[in-house]
DOZA-33483 format. One line per 10 residues: number of its first residue (from 1); their letters; for each residue y, x, z of C-alpha. Coordinates in Angstrom, 2 decimals. Example, Ala and Ser with C-alpha at 12.3 -4.5 7.8 and 13.67 -1.06 7.14 Angstrom:
1	as	-4.50 12.30 7.80 | -1.06 13.67 7.14
END
This chain:
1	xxxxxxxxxx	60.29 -70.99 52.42 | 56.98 -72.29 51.82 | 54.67 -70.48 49.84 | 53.84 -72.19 46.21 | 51.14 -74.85 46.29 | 47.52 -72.91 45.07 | 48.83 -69.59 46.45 | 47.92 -69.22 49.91 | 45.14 -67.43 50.97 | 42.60 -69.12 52.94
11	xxxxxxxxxx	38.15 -69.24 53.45 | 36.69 -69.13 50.14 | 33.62 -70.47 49.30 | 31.90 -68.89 46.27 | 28.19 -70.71 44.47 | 25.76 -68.44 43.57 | 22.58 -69.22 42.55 | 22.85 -72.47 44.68 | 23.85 -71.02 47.82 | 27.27 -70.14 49.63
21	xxxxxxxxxx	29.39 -66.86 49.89 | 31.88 -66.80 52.36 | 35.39 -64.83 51.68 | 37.11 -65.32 54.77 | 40.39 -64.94 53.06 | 41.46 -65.65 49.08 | 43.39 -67.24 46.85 | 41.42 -67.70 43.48 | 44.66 -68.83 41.71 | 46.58 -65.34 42.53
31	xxxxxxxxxx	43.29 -63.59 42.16 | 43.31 -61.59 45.84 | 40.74 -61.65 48.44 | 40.79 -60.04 52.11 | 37.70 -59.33 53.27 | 36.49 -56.90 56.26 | 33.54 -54.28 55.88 | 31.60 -56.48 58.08 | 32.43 -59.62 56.46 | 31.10 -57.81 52.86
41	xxxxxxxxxx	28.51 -55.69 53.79 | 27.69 -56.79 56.99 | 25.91 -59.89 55.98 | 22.82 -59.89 53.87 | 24.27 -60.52 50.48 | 23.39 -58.59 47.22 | 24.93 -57.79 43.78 | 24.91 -61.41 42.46 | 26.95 -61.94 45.37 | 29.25 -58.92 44.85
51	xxxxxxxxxx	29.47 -59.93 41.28 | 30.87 -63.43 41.91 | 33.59 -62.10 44.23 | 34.72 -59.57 41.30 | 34.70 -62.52 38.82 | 36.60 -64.43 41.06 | 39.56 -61.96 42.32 | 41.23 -59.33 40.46 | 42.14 -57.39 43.68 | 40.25 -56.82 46.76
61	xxxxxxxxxx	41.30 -55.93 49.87 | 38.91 -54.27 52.73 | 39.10 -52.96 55.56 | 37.45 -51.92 58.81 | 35.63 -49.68 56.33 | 34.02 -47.24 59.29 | 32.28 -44.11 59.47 | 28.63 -45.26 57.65 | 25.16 -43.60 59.08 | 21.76 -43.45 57.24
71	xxxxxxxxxx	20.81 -45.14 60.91 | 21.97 -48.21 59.45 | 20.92 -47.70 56.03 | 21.44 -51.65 54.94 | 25.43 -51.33 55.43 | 24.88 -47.92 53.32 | 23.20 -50.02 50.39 | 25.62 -52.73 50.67 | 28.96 -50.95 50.29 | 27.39 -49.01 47.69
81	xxxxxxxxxx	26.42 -52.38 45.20 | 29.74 -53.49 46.44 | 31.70 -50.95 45.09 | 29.47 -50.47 42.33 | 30.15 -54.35 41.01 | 34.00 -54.46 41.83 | 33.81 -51.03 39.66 | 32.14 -52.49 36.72 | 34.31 -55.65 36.58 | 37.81 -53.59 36.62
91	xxxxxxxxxx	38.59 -54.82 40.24 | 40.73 -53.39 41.91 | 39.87 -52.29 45.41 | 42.19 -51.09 48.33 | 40.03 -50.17 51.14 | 41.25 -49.09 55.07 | 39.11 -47.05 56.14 | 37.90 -44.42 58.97 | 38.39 -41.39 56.81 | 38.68 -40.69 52.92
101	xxxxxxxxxx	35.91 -41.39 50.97 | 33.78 -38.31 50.50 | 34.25 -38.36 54.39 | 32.46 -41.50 54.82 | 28.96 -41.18 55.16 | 27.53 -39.10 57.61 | 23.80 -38.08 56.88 | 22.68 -36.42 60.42 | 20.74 -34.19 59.15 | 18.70 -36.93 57.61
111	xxxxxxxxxx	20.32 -36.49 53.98 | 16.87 -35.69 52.68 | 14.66 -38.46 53.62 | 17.29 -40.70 52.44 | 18.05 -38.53 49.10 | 18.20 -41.73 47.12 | 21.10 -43.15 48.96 | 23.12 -39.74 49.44 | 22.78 -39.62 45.69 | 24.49 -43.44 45.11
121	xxxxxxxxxx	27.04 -42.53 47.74 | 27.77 -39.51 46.10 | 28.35 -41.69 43.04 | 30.37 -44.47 44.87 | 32.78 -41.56 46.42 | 33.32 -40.81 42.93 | 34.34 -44.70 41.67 | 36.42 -45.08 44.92 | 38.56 -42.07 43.81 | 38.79 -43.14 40.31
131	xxxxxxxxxx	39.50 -46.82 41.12 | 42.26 -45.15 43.36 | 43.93 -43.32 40.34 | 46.59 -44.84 37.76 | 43.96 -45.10 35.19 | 41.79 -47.28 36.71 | 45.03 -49.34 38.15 | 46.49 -49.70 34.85 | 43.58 -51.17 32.77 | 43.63 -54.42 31.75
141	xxxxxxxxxx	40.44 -56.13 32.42 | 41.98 -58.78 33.70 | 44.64 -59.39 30.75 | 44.83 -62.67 30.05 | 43.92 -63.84 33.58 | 47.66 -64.52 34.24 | 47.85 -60.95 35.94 | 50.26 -58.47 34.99 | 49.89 -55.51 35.14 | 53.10 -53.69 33.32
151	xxxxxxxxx	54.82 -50.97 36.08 | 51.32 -49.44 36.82 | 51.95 -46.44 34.87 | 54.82 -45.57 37.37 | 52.55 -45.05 40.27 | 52.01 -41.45 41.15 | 48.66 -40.42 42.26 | 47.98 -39.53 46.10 | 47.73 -36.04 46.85
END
């Protein structure tokens, strides 16, 4: 069977302040995007950008999330202000990644020339685990969106 006409998920092009975002994959009418680390935080994009995408999709999928370095300190800063804006919108975020979030960033020893961004990260392992808990899943910042989101309260946390 075909899938319903506005529902498939295909490139998405988002204006923002006169210029193009690319999602390679969404479907503004369900509210979902697909999106992989590289395609996100890869690219140089900032929080206006990261802001759109939340106001756009209720749920965001990523993935390819690896192991991040203070080597590459821009991808650090990125996934950070991305998390940071899905958080603030209500968005829901389901990430694959290398290893669970307070696993993530690897400092090298370097933690302390880059205390500013250990500190953020610190903060952004915190709103990844919180955005994975029922709570966060159940609120309704997108009520009246056409999303539903009755049957949350049934999920049981991960252990």
């Amino acid at each position: 069977k075909a899938p319903a006409k506005g529902t498939e998920m295909g490139p998405v092009s988002l204006n923002v302040h006169g210029r193009s975002v690319e999602v390679p994959a969404g479907c503004p009418e369900m509210g979902v995007a697909a999106a992989t680390f590289l395609d996100l935080c890869g690219k140089p994009l900032g929080a206006a950008d990261y802001i759109a995408i939340a106001g756009t999709f209720h749920t965001v999928l990523l993935s390819d999330v690896p192991f991040l370095g203070l080597s590459d300190v821009n991808h650090v800063r990125r996934f950070i202000t991305l998390v940071d804006a899905l958080y603030d919108a209500g968005t829901k975020l389901v990430v694959h990644a290398a290893a669970q979030p307070d696993e993530l960033l690897t400092t090298g020893g370097d933690g302390a020339a880059n205390f500013d961004e250990v500190f953020a990260f610190d903060r952004t392992v915190s709103r990844l685990v919180e955005m994975g808990g029922v709570e966060y899943l159940g609120m309704s910042a997108w009520a009246g969106r056409g999303v539903k989101t009755t049957g949350i309260d049934k999920l049981t946390p991960r252990k």
